[in-house]
KOLKE-105043 format. One line per field, with one value per residue: residue number from 1; x, y, z of N, C-alpha, C in turn. Coordinates in nm, 2 decimals, m for minus. Layout:
# KOLKE-105043
lumdo NUM;...
n.u X;...
n.v Y;...
n.w Z;...
ca.u X;...
ca.v Y;...
ca.w Z;...
c.u X;...
c.v Y;...
c.w Z;...
END
This chain:
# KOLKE-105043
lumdo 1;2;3;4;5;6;7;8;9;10;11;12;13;14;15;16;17;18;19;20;21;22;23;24;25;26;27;28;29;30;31;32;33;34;35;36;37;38;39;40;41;42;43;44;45;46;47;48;49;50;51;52;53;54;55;56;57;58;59;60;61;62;63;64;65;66;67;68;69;70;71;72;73;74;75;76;77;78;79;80;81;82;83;84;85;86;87;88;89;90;91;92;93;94;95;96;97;98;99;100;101;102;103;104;105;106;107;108;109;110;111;112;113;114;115;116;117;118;119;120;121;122;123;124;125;126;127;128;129;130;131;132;133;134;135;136;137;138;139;140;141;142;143;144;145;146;147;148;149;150;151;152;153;154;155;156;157;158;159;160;161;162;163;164;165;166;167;168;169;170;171;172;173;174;175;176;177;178;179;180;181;182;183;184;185;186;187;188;189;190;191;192;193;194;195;196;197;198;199;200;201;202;203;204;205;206;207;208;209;210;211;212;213;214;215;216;217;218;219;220;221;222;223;224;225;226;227;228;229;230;231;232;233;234;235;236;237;238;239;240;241;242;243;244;245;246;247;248;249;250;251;252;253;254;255;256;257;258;259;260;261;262;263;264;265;266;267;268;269;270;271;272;273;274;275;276;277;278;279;280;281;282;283;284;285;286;287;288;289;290;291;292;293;294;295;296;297;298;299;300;301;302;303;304;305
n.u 0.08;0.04;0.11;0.08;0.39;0.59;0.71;0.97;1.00;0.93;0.81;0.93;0.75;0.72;0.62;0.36;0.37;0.19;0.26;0.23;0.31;0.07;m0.05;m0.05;m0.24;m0.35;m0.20;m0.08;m0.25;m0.11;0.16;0.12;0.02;0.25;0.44;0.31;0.33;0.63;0.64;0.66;0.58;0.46;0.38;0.55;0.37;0.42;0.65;1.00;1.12;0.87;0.89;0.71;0.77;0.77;0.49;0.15;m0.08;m0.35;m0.26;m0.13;m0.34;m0.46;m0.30;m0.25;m0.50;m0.58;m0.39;m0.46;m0.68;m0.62;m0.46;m0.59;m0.53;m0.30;m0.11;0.02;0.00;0.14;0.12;0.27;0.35;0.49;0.57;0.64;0.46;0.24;0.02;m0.10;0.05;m0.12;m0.37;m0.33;m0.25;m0.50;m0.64;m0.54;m0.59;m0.90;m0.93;m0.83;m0.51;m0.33;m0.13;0.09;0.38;0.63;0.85;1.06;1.04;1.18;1.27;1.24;1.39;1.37;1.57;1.58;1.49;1.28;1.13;1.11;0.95;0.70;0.61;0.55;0.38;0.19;0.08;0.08;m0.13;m0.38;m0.41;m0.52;m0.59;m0.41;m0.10;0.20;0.51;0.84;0.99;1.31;1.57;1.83;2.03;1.83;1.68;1.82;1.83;1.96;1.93;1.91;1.76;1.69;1.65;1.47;1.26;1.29;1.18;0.95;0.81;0.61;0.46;0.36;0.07;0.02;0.28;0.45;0.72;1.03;1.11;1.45;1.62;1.91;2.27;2.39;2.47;2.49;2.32;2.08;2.10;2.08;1.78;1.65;1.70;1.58;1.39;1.34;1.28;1.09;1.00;0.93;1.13;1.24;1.43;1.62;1.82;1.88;2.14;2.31;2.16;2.22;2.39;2.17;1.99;2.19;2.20;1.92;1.73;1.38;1.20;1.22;1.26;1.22;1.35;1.49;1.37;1.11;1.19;1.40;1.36;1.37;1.67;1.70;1.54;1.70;1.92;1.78;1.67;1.89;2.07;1.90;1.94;2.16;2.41;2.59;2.79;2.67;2.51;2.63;2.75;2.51;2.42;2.63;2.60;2.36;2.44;2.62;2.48;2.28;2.52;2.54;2.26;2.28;2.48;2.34;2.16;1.99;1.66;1.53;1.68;1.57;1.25;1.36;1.46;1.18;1.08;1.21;1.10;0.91;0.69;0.60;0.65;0.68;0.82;1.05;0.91;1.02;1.23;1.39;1.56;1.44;1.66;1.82;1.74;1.94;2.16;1.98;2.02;2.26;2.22;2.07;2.22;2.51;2.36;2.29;2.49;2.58;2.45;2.18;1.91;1.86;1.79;1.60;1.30;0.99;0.77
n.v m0.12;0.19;0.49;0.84;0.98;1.06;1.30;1.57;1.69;1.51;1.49;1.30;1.25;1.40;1.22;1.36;1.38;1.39;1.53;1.36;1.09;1.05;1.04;1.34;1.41;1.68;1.83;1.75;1.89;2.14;2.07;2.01;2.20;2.35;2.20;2.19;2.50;2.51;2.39;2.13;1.82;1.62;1.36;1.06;0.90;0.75;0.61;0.55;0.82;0.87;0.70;0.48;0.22;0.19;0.30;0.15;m0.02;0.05;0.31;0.41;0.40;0.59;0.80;0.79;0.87;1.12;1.27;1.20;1.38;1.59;1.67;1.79;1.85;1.94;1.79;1.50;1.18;0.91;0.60;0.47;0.07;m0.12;m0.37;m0.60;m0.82;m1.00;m1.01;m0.74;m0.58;m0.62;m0.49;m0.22;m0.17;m0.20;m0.03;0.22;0.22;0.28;0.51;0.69;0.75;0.80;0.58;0.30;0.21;m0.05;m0.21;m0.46;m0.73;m0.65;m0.85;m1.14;m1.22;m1.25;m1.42;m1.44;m1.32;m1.43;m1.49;m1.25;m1.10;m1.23;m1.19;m0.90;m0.88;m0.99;m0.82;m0.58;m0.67;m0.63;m0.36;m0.30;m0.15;0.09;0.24;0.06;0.06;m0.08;m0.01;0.03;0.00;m0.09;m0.03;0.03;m0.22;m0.43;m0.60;m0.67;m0.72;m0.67;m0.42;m0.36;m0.67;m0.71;m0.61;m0.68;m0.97;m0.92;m0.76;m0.88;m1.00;m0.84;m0.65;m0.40;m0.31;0.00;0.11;0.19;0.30;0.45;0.38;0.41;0.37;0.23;0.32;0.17;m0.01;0.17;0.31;0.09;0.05;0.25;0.25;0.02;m0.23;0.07;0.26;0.25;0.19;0.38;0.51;0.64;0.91;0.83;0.92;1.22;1.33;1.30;1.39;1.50;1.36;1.16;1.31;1.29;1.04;1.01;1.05;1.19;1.26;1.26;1.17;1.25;1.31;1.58;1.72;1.82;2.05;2.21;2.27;2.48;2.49;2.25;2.26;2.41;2.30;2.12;2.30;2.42;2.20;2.14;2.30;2.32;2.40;2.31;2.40;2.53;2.37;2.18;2.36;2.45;2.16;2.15;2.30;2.17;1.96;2.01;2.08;1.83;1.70;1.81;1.73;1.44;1.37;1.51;1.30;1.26;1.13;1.23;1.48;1.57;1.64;1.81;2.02;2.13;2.21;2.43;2.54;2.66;2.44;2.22;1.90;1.71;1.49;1.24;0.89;0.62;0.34;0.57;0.91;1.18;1.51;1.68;2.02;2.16;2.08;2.09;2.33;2.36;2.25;2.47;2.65;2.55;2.50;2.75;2.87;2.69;2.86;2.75;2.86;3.07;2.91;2.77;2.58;2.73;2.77
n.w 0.00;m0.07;0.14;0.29;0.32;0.62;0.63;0.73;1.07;1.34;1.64;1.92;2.21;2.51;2.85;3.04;3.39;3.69;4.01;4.20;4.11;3.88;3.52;3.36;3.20;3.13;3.01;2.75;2.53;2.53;2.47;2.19;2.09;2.10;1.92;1.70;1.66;1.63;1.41;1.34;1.19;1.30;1.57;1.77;1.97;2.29;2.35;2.34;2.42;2.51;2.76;2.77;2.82;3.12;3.15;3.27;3.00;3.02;3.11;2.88;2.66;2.74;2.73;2.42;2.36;2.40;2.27;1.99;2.04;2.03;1.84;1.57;1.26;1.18;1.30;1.26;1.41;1.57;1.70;1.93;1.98;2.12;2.33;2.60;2.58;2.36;2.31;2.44;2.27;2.05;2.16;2.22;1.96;1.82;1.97;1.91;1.60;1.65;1.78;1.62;1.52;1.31;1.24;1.36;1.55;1.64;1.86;1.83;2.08;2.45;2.63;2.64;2.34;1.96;1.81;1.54;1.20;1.08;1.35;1.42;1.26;1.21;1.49;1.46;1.23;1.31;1.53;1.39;1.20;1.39;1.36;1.08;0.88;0.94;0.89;0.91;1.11;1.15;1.45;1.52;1.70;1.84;2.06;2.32;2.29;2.27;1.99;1.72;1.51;1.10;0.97;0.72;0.61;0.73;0.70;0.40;0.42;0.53;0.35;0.22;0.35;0.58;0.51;0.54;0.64;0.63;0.67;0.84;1.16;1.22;1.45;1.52;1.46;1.22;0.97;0.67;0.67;0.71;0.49;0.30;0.34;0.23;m0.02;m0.08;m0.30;m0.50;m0.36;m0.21;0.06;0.37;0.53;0.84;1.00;1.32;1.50;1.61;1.66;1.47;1.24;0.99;0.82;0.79;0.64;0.41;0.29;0.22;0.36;0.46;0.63;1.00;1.37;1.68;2.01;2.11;1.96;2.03;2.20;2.07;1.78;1.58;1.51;1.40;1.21;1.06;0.98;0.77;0.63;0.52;0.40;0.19;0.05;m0.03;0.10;0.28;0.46;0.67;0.72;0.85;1.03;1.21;1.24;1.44;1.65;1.76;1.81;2.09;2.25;2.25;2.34;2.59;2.70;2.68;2.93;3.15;3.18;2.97;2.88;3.17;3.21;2.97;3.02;3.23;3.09;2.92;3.13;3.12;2.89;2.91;2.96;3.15;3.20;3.46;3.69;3.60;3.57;3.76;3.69;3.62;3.71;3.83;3.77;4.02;4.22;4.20;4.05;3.79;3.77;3.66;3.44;3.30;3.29;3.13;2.95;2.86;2.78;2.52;2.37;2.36;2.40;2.21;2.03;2.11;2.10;2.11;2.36
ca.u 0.00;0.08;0.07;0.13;0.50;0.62;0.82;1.00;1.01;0.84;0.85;0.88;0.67;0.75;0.48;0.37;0.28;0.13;0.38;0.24;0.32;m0.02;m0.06;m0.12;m0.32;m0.38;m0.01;m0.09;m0.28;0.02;0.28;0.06;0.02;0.38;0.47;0.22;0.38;0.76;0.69;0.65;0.42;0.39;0.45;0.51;0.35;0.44;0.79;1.14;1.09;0.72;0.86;0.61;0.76;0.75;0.34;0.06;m0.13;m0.45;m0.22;m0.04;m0.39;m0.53;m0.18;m0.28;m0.65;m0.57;m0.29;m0.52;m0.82;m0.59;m0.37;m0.63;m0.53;m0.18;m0.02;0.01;0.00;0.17;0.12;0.37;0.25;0.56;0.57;0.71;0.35;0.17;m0.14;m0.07;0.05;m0.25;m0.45;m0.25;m0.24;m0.63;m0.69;m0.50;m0.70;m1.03;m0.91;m0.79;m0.41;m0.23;0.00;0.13;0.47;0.64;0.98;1.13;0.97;1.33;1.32;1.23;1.40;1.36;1.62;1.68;1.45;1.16;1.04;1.03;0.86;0.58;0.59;0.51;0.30;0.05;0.07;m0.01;m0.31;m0.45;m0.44;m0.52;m0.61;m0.30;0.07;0.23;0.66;0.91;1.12;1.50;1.62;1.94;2.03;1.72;1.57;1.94;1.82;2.07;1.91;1.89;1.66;1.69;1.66;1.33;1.21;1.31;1.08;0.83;0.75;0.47;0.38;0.28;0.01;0.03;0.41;0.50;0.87;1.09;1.17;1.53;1.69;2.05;2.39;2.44;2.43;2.48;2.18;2.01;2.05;2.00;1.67;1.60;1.72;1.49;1.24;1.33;1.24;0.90;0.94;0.93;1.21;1.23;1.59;1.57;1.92;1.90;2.29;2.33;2.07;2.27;2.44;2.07;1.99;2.26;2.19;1.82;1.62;1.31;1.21;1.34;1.19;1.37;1.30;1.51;1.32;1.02;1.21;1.52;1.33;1.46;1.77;1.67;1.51;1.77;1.99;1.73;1.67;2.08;2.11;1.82;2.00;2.31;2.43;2.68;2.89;2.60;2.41;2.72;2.75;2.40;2.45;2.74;2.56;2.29;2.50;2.67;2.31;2.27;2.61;2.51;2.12;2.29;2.57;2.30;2.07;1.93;1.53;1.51;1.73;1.51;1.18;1.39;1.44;1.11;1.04;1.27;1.08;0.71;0.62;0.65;0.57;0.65;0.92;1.04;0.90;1.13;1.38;1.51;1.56;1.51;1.77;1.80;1.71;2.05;2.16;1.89;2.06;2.38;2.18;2.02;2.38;2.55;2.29;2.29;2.69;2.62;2.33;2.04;1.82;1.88;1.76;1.51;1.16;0.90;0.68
ca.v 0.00;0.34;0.56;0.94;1.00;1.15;1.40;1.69;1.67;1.42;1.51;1.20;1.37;1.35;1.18;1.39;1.30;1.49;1.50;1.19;1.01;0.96;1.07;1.43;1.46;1.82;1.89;1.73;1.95;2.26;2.01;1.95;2.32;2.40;2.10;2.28;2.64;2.52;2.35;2.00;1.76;1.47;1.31;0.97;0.88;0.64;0.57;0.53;1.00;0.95;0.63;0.38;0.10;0.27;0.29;0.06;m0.05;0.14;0.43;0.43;0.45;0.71;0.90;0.81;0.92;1.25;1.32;1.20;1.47;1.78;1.69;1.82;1.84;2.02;1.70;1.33;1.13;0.76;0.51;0.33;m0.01;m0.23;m0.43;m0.76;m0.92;m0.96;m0.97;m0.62;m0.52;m0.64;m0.44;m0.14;m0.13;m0.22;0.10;0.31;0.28;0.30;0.63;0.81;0.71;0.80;0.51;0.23;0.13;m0.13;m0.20;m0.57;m0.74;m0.67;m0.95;m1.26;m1.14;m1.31;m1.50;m1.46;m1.21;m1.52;m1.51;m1.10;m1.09;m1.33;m1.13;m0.77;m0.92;m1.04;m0.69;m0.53;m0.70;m0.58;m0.21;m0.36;0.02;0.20;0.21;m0.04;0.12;m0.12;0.05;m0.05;0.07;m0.13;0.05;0.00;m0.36;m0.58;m0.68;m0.66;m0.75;m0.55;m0.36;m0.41;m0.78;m0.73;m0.54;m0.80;m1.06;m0.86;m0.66;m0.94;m1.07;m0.74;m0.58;m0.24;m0.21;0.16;0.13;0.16;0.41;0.36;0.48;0.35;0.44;0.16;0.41;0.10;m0.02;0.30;0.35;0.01;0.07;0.38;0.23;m0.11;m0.14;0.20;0.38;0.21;0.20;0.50;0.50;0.80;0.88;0.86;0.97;1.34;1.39;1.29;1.43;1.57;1.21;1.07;1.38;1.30;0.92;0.97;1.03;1.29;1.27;1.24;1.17;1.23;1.39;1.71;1.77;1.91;2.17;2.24;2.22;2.54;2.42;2.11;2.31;2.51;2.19;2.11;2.38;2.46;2.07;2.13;2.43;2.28;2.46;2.20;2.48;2.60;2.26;2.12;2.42;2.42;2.03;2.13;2.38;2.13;1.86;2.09;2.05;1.70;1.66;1.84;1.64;1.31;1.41;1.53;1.19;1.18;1.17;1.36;1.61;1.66;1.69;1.97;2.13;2.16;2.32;2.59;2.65;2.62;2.31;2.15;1.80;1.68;1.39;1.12;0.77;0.53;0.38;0.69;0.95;1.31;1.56;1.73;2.10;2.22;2.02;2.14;2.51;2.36;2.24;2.55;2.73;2.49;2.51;2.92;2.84;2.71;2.89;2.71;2.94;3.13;2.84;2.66;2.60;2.81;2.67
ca.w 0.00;m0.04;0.23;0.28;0.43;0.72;0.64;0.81;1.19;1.42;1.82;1.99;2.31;2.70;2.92;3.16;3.52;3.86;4.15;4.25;3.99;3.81;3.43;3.42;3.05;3.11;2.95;2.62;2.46;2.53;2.40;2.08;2.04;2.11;1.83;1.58;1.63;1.58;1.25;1.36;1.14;1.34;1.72;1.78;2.10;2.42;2.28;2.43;2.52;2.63;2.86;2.66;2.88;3.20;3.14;3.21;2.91;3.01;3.09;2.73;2.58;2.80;2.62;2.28;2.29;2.45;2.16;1.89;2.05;2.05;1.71;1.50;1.14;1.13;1.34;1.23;1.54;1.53;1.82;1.94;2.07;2.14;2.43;2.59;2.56;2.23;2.36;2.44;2.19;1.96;2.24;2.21;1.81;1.77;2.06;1.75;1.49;1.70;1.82;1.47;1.49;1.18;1.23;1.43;1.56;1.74;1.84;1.91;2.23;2.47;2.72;2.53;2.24;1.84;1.77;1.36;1.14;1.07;1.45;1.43;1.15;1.29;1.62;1.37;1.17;1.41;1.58;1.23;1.19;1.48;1.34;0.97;0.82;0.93;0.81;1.06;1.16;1.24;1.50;1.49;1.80;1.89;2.16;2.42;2.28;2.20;1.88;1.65;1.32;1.04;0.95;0.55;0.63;0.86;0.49;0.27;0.48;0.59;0.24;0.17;0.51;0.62;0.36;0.61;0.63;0.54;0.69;0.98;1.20;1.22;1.57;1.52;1.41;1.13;0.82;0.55;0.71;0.68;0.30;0.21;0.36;0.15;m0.16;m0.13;m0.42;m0.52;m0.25;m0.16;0.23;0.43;0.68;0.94;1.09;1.42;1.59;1.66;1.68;1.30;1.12;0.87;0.78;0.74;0.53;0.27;0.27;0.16;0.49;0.41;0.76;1.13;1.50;1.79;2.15;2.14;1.84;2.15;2.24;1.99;1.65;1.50;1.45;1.32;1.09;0.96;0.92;0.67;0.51;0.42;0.34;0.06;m0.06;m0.09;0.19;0.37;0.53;0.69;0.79;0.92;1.16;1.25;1.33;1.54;1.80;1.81;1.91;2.16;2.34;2.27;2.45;2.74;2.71;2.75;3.01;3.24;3.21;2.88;2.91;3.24;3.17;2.85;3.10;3.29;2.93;2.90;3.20;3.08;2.74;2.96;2.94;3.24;3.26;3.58;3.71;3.51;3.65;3.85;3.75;3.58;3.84;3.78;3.82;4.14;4.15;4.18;3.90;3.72;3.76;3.62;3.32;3.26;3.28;3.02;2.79;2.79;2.74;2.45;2.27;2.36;2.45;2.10;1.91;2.12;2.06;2.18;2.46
c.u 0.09;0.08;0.15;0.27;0.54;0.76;0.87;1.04;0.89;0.89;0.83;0.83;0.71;0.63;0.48;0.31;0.26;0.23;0.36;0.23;0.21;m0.01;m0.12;m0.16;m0.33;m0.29;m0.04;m0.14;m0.19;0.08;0.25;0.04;0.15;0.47;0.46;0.34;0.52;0.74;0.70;0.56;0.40;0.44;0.39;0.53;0.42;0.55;0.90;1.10;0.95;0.71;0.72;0.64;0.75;0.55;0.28;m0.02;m0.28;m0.40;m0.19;m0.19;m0.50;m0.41;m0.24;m0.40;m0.62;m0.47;m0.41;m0.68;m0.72;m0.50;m0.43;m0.57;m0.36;m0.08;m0.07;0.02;0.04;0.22;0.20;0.33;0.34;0.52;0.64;0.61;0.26;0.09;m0.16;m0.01;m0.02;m0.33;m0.41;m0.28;m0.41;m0.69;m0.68;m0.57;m0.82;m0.99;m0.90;m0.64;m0.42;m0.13;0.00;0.28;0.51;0.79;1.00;1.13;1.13;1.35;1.34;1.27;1.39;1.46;1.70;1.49;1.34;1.06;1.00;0.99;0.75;0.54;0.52;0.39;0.17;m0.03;0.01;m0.12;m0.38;m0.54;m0.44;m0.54;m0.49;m0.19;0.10;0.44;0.68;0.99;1.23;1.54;1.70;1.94;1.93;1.69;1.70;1.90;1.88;2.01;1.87;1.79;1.59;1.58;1.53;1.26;1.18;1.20;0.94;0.74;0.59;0.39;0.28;0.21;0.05;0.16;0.41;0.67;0.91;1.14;1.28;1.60;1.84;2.15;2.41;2.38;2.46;2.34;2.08;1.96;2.00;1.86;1.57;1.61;1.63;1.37;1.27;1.24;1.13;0.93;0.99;0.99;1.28;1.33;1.55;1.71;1.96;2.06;2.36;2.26;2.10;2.29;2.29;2.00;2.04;2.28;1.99;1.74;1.54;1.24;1.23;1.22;1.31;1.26;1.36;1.45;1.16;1.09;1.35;1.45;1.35;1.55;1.77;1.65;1.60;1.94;1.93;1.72;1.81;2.10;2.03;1.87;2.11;2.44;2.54;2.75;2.79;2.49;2.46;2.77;2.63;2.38;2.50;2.72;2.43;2.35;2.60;2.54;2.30;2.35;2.58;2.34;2.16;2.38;2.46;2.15;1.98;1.79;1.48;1.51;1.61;1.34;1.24;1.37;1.32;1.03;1.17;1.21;0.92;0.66;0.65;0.57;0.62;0.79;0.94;0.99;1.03;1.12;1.42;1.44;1.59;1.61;1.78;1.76;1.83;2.13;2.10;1.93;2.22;2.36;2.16;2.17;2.44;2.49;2.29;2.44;2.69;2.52;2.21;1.95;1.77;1.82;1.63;1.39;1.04;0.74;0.53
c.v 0.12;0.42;0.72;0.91;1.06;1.20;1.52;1.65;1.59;1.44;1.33;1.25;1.31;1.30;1.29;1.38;1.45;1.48;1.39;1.07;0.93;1.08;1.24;1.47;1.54;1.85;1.87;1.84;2.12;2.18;2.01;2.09;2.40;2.31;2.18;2.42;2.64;2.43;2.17;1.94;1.66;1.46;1.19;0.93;0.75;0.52;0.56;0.68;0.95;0.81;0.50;0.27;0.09;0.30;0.15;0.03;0.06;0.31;0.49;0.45;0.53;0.82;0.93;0.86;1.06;1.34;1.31;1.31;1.59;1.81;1.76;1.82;1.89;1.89;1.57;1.24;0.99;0.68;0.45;0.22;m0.12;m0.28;m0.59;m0.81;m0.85;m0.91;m0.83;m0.51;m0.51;m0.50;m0.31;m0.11;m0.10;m0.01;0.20;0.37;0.30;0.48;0.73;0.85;0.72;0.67;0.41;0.23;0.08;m0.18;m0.37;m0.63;m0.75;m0.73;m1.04;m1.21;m1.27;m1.30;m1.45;m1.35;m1.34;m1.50;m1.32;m1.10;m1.12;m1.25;m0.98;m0.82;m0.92;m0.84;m0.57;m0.52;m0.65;m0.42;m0.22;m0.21;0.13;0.14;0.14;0.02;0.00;m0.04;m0.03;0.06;m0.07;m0.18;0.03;m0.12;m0.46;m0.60;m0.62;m0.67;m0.68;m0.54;m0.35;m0.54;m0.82;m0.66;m0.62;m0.89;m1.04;m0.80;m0.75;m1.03;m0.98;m0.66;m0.48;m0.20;m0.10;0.16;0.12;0.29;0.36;0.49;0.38;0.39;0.34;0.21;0.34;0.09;0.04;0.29;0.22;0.02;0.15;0.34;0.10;m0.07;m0.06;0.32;0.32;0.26;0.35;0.50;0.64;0.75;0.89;0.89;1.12;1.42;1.37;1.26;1.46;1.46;1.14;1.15;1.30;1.16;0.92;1.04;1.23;1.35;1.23;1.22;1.16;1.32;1.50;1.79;1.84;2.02;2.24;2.26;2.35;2.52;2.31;2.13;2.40;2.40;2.13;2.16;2.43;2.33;2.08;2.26;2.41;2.31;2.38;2.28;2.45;2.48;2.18;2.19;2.44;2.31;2.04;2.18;2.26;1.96;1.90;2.11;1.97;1.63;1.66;1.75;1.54;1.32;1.43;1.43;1.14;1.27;1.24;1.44;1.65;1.70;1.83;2.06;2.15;2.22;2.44;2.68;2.67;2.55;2.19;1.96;1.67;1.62;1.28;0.99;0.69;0.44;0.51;0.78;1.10;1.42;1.62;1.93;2.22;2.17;2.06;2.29;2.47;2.34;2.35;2.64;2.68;2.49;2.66;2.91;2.83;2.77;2.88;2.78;3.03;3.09;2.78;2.70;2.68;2.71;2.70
c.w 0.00;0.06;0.23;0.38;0.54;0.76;0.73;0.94;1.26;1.56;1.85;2.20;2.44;2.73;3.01;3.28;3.61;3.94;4.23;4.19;3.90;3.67;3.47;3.19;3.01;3.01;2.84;2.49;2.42;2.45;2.25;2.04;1.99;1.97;1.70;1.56;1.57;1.45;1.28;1.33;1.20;1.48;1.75;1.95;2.20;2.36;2.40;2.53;2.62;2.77;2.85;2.79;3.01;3.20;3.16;3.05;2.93;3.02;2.93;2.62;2.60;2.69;2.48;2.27;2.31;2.31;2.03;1.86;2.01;1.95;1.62;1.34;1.10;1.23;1.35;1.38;1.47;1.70;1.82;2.03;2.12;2.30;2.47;2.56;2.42;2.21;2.37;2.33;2.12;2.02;2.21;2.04;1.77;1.85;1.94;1.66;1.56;1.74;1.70;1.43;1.36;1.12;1.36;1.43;1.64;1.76;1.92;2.04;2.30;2.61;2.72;2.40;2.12;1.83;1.61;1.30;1.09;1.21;1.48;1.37;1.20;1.37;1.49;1.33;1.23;1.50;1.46;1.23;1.25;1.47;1.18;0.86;0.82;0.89;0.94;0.99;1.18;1.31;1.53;1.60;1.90;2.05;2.30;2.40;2.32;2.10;1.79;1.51;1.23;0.99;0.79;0.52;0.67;0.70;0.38;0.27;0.49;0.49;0.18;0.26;0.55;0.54;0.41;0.62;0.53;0.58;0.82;1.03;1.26;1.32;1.58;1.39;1.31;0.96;0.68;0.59;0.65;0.57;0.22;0.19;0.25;0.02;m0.16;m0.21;m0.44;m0.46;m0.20;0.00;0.26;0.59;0.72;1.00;1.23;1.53;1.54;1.60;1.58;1.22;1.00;0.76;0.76;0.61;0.43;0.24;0.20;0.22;0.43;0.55;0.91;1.27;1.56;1.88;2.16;2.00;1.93;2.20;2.15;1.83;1.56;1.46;1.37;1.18;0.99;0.95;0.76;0.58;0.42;0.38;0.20;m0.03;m0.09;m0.01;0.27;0.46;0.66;0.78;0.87;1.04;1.29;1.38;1.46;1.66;1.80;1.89;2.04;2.28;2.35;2.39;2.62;2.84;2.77;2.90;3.15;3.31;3.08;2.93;3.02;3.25;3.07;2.92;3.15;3.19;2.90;2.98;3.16;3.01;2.78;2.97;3.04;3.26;3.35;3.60;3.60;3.62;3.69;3.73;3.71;3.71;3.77;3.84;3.90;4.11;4.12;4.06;3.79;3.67;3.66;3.46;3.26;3.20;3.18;2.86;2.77;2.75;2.59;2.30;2.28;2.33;2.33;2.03;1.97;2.06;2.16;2.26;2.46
END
């Protein structure tokens, strides 16, 4: 099948909670405004940023309905429905399309893991079905699941198993990988970069569009990587790149996904603690963030809250 692409920028969105650590919903509909205003067409929900595994199952599709009320027409919404249990995932995917999901994706169950690119497949597949109307994502995320297998390879298998495959959102540094991806069938699948800190390098391999989490509060920059890469601009995209990985640095250094909560209470958008295990950053800590990141620009480039 065909399906429209998802180009440009894709927020992968924070969860946000109450101080006592229950869902706080209210937040969504700011985030989804604040998405809209910086130029962001899509946000893929209850992912690695929005803590997807860290959620109950009824929590994750209390997230998704709330995103799919307040996206209205200027933002694509795409569910992420992975899980260790199938069943849940089915559950999860079917919730999707009943809601008005744009999309599904699902990333590699990462406790019981598949073995060889026949038993993921199977595992997808089945989860597909579920959401039989929308584009179904593989996510390729290394990094968080173990699963090692490529991403090409999961393509190759999968191109007539799955009627709904549209592609992969591909969160890993293996840039053959990547392009083989882009180049299968002549372009057919529709694979979204998903590492932030070398956007440029997915640029000039093919990639039309990107998801990531400092793409919620950084997405200027992002955008003017893009736009000097389409003008030919390399000087210009490669320095761009360079202050936004100068933020990246300081993102991961201070915890990654919490840190990027604090950062969003900087730009207005406060949404709340990260869940246990991760641990958010103290509030003096918090002052050191804020300080490193005026060091190196931030504040200049971010996104408007």
């Amino acid at each position: 099948m065909n399906y429209p692409r998802l180009n440009g920028l894709i927020a992968a969105p924070f969860v946000a909670f109450h101080p006592d650590g229950s869902l706080n919903l209210d937040r969504i509909e700011a985030q989804a405004h604040s998405l809209i205003a910086n130029g962001v067409s899509g946000a893929f929900v209850c992912g690695t940023t929005g803590e997807g595994a860290s959620l109950s199952v009824a929590e994750r599709m209390l997230v998704a309905k709330r995103w799919c009320e307040v996206a209205g027409a200027n933002l694509r919404v795409i569910v992420h429905v992975g899980h260790t249990a199938l069943p849940d995932c089915r559950a999860l995917a079917e919730h999707a399309q009943q809601i008005g999901a744009k999309g599904v994706g699902c990333y590699a169950p990462f406790f019981f893991k598949p073995s060889n690119q026949e038993d993921l497949v199977a595992f997808c597949a089945q989860v597909a079905a579920a959401a039989p109307a929308l584009p179904f994502y593989y996510y390729q995320i290394p990094s968080m699941t173990g699963v090692q297998l490529p991403a090409a390879d999961f393509l190759k298998l999968a191109h007539d198993r799955i009627p709904n495959l549209a592609g992969v959102k591909f969160t890993f540094e293996n840039l053959m990988d990547f392009a083989e991806c882009i180049r299968m069938q002549d372009g057919r699948f529709d694979v979204v970069f998903g590492r932030d800190e070398i956007l440029l390098a997915g640029l000039s391999l093919g990639a039309k569009g990107a998801i990531g989490s400092t793409y919620n509060f950084a997405a200027p920059i992002y955008h003017r990587i893009m736009e000097a890469f389409e003008r030919g601009d390399l000087e210009s995209a490669r320095a761009h790149q360079a202050r936004a990985n100068a933020m990246i640095s300081i993102f991961v250094r201070f915890g990654g996904q919490p840190a990027g909560k604090a950062i969003m209470r900087f730009i207005g958008l406060d949404c709340g603690a990260a869940r246990l295990p991760l641990r958010s950053p103290s509030e003096a800590r918090e002052q050191e963030l804020r300080a490193e990141l005026e060091a190196v620009g931030f504040f200049d480039f971010c996104s408007v809250g």
